[in-house]
Every structure is written in structure tokens, then in C-alpha cells.
N, C-alpha and C positions, 0 to 999 in steps of 0.2 A: 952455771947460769947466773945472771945476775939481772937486775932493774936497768931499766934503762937510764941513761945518763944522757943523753941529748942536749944540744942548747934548749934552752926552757923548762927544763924536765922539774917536775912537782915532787920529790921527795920520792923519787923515780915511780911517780903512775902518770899516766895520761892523764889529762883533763882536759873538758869538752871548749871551755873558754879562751880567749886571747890569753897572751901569743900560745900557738902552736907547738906543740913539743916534734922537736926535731928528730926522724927515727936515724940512727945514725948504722952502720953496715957492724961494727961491732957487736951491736944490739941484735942485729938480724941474723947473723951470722951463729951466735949465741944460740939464738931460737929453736934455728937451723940443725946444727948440731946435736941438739940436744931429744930433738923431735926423732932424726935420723938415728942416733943411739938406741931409743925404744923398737922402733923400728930394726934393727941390725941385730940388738940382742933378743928380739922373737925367732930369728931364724929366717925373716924375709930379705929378700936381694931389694933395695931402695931401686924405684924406677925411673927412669932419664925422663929430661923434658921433654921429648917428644910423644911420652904413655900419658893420657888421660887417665889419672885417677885422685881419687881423692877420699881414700879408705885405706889407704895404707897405715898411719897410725891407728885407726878404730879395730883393723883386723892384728895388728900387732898385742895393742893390748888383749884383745881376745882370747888370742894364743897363748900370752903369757898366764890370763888368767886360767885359762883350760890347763894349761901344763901345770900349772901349783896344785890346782883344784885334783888331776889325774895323782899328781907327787903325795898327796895328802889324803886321799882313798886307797892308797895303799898300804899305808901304814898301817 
């Protein structure tokens, strides 16, 4: 992952003032990735554009935390 780099970009954060920081598809893409990893390594299948949801990261982390939490009751 990295900061974003866009035309404008503040020491890679946003900021709310002129000019506008450019998001640029590298950046997004990044996000993307990165988001989708968590997601992939809980064991869930990522869902196409056409599934409304918007819980798949929140149930991913979930997972992961229940399976550490199950791995460490064991012990």
C-alpha cells in the first residue's frame, strides 16, 4: 500500500482546501487490493458488482479474529 501521490497531494493526505488532490487509479487500485486481500485471506469468496453488500471487509475481519481467538483457546 502506499499514500497517495496524485497531482496536488499534501505529503500524501488529503486536504479539505484548494486545489484538490487528484485520486489517481494507482491509488485506488492499491486500496482495492489491498482491502480484497483481507477479505480472501478470511476464507470469503469476494462478490462481483452486481451483489449488494457492504460487509464483506467487516465479516472478514471478524473471521480472522474468531479463528486467532478459537487458535489461542486451544492452546
Amino acid at each position: 500500500m502506499h499514500r497517495t501521490e496524485g497531482t496536488n497531494h499534501n505529503l500524501g493526505m488529503f486536504t479539505n482546501g484548494p486545489p484538490a488532490t487528484c485520486v489517481e487509479e494507482d491509488w485506488l487500485n492499491a486500496v482495492q487490493e489491498e482491502i480484497a486481500k483481507v477479505i480472501e485471506d478470511s476464507g470469503l469468496a469476494l462478490k462481483t458488482a452486481t451483489t449488494e453488500t457492504r460487509d464483506q471487509l467487516s465479516a472478514a475481519i471478524t473471521a480472522l479474529i474468531d479463528a486467532r481467538l478459537s487458535y489461542h483457546s486451544l492452546i
